[in-house]
DRENKOL-613894 format. One record per residue (C-alpha): residue in one letter; y, x, z. Coordinates in nm, 2 decimals. Each point is the difference from the previous one (the first is absolute). Example, Ala and Ser with C-alpha at 12.3 -4.5 7.8 and 13.67 -1.06 7.14 Angstrom:
<recs>
<rec A; <-0.45; 1.23; 0.78>> <rec S; <0.34; 0.14; -0.07>> 
</recs>
This chain:
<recs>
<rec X; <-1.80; -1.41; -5.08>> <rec X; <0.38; 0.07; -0.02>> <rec X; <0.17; 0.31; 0.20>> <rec X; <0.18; -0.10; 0.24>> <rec X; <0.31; 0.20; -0.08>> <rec X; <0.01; -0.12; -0.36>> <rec X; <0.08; -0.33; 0.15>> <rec X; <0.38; -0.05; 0.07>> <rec X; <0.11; -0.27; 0.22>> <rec X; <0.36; -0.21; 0.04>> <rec X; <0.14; -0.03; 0.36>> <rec X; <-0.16; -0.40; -0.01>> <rec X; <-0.35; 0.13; -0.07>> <rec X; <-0.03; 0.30; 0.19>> <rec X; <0.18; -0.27; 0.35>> <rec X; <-0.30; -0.27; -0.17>> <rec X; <-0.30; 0.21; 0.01>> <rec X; <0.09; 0.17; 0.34>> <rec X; <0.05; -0.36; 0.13>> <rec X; <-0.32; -0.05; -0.12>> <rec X; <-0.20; 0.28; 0.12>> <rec X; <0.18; -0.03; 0.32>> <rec X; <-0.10; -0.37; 0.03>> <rec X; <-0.35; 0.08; -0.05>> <rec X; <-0.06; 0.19; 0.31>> <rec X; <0.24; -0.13; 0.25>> <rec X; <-0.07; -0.43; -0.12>> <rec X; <-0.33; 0.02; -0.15>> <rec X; <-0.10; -0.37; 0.06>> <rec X; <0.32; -0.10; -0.22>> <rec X; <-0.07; 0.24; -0.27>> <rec X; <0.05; 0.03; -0.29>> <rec X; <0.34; -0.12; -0.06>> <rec X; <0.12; -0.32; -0.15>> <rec X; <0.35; 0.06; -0.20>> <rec X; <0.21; -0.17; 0.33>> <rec X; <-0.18; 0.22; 0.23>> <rec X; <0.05; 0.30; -0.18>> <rec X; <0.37; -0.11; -0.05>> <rec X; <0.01; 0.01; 0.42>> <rec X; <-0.13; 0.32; 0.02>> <rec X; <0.21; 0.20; -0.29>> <rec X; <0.31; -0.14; 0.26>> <rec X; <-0.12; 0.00; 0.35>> <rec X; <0.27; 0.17; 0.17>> <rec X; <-0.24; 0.22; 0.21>> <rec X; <-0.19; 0.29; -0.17>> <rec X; <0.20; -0.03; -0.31>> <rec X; <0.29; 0.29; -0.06>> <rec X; <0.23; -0.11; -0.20>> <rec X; <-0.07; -0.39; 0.07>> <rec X; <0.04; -0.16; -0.30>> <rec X; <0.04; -0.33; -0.13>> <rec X; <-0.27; -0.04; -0.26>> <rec X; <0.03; -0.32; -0.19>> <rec X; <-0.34; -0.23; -0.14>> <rec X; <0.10; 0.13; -0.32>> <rec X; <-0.02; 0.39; 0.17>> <rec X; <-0.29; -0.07; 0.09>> <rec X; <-0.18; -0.18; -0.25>> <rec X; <0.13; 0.25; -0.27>> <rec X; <-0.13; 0.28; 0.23>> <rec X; <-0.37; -0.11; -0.01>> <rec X; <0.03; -0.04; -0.34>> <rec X; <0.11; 0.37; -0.05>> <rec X; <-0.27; 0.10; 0.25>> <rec X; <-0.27; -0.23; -0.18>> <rec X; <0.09; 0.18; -0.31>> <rec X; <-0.06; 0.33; 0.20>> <rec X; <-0.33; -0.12; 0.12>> <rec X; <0.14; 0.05; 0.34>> <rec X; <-0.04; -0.43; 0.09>> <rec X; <-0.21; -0.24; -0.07>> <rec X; <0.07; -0.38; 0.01>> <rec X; <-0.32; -0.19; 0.15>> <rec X; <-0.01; -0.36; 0.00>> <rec X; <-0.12; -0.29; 0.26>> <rec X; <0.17; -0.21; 0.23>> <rec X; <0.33; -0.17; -0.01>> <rec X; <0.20; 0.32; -0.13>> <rec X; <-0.14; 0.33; -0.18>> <rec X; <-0.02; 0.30; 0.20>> <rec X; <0.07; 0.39; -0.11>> <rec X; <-0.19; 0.32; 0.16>> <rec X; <0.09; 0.34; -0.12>> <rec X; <-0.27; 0.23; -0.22>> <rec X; <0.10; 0.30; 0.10>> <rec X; <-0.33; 0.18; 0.12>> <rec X; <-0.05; -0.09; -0.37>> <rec X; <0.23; 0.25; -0.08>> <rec X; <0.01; 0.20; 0.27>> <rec X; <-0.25; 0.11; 0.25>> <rec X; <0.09; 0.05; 0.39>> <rec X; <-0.13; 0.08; 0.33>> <rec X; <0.20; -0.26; 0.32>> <rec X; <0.25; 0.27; 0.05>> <rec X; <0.13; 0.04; -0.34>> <rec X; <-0.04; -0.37; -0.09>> <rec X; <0.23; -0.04; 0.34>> <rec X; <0.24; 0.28; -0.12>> <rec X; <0.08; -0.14; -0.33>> <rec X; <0.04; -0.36; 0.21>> <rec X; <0.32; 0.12; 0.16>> <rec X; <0.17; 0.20; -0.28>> <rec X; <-0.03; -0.27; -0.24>> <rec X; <0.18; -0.24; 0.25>> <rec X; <0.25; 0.23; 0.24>> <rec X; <0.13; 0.31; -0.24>> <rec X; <0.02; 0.33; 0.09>> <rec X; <-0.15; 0.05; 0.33>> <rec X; <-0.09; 0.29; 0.25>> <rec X; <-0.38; 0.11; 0.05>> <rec X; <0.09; -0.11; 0.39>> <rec X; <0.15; -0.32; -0.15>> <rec X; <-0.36; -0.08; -0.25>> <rec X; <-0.18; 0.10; 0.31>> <rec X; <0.20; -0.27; 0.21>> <rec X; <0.00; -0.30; -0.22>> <rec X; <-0.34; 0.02; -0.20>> <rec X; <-0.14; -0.06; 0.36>> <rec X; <-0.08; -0.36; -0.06>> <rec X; <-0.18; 0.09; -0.32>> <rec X; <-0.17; 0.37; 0.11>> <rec X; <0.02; 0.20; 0.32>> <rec X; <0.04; 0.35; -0.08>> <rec X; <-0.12; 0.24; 0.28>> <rec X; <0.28; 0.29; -0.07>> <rec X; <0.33; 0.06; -0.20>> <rec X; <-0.25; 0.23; -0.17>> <rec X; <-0.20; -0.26; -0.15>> <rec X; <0.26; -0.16; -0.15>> <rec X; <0.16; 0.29; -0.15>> <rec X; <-0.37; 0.07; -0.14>> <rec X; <0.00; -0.36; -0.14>> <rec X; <0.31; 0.09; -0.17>> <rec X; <-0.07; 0.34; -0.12>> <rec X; <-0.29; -0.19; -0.19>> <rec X; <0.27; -0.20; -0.14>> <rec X; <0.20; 0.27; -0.13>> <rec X; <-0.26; 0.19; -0.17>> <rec X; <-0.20; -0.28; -0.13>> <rec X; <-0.17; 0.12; -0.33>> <rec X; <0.15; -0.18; -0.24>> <rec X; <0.33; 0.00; 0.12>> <rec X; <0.17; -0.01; 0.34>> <rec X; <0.08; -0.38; 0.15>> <rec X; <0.20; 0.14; 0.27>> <rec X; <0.28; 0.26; 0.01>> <rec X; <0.18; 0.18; 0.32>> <rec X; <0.38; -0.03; -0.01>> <rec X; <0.09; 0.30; 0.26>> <rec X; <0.27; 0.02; 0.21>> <rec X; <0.40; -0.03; -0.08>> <rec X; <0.26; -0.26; -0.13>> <rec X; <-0.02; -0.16; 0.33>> <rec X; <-0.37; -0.03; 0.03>> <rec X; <-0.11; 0.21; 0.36>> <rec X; <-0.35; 0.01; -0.05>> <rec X; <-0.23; -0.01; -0.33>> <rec X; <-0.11; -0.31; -0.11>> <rec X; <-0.24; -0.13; -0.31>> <rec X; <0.04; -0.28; -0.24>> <rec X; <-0.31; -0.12; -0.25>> <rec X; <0.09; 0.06; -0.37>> <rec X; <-0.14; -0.32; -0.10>> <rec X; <0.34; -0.12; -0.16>> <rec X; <0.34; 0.18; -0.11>> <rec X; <0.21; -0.15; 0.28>> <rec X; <-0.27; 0.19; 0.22>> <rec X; <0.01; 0.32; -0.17>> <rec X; <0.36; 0.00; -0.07>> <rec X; <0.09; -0.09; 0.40>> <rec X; <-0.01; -0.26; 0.26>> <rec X; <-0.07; -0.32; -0.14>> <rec X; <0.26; -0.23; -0.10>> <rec X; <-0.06; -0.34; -0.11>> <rec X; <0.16; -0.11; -0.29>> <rec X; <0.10; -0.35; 0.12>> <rec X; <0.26; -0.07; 0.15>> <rec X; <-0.07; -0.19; 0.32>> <rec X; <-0.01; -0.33; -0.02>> <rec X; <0.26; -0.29; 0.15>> <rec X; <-0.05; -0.07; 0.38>> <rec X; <-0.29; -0.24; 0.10>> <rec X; <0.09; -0.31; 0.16>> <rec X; <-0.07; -0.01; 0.36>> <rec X; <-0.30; -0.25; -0.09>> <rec X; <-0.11; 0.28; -0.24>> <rec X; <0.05; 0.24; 0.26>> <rec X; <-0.20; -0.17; 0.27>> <rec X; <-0.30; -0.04; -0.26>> <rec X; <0.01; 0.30; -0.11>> <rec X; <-0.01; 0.17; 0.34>> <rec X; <-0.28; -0.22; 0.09>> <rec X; <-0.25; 0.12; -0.24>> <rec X; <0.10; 0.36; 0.08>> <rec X; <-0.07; -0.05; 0.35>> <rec X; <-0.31; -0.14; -0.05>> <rec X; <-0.09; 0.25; -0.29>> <rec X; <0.10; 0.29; 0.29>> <rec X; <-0.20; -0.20; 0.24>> <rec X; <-0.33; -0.02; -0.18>> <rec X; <0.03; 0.40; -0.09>> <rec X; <0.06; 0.08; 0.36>> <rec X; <-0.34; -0.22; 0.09>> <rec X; <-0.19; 0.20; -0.30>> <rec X; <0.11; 0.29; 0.13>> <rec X; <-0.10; -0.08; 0.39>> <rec X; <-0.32; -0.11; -0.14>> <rec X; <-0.07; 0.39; -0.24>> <rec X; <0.14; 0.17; 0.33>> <rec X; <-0.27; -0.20; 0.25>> <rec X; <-0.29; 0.06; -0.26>> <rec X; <0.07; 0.38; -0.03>> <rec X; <0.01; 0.00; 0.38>> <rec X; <-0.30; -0.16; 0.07>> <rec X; <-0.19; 0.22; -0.29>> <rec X; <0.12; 0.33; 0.17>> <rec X; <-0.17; -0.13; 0.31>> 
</recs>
């Protein structure tokens, strides 16, 4: 088994394999990923900072980096192979931290209120507390932290934390190194916003559906 901070990733992979672990929880029944798919989700325009504009060939040379990584696998059947992530392969974790990682790999730097906010779908944590615990276990890992603070200053109000996972991460706030592609048609635009809608629309419903279950347990 491979460390996980031996492992470096390039801004593609690390916005691949959060896709992908994202995808998972929040769209279970459409997972794992064919490559089209995944392209969707590495550009959705929600839950994505910086929104990119991954090409096939982004993506399809991402999976192979991660495949090489033994952080996806490729598994075949039906009309189109699929891709799910390995990571508990390399990397063992509890909801919380699996949740954590989720939302650094695919928004930046972020606040400990902001993790707490948007890994909602994925994990509700019961206090701020918990979630700076979760990422305390990140810092001091064993073998190497997979998350550093970056504290207050140079315009930044509050600390925040960013995964070390790739050296856009632990240099700074992700940057993509493509420069955003020419402007969709509007028939490109229309599609496109279809199949987010609907993507947004089946994560709200798995949500409503996690939310209603936990309620009726807790009765």
């Amino acid at each position: 088994m491979q460390h996980f901070p031996e492992i470096q990733l390039t801004f593609q992979e690390a916005r691949v394999l959060g896709c992908l672990l994202e995808k998972e929880i929040l769209t279970p029944g459409s997972y794992p990923l064919t490559h089209n798919s995944l392209l969707i989700a590495c550009n959705q325009s929600s839950s994505r900072d910086p929104i990119t504009h991954f090409t096939g060939e982004e993506v399809a040379e991402a999976l192979r980096g991660l495949s090489e990584k033994y952080l996806v696998e490729k598994t075949l059947g039906g009309r189109a192979p699929k891709f799910e992530h390995c990571l508990h392969d390399v990397l063992s974790m509890q909801p919380s931290e699996r949740a954590v990682l989720t939302v650094l790999l695919l928004r930046g730097p972020q606040s400990a209120g902001e993790i707490r906010q948007r890994t909602d779908r994925l994990h509700t944590f019961s206090s701020l507390d918990e979630v700076e615990e979760t990422l305390t276990w990140f810092i001091e890992y064993p073998h190497g932290p997979l998350v550093r603070r970056i504290p207050v200053g140079e315009g930044r109000r509050v600390e925040t934390f960013a995964h070390l996972l790739s050296p856009a991460a632990a240099d700074g706030p992700f940057v993509t190194s493509a420069p955003p592609a020419a402007a969709d048609t509007p028939a490109e635009n229309d599609w496109r916003a279809a199949i987010e809608a609907r993507l947004a629309s089946l994560e709200s419903e798995i949500a409503g559906l996690k939310a209603s279950q936990t309620r009726d347990s807790s009765l």
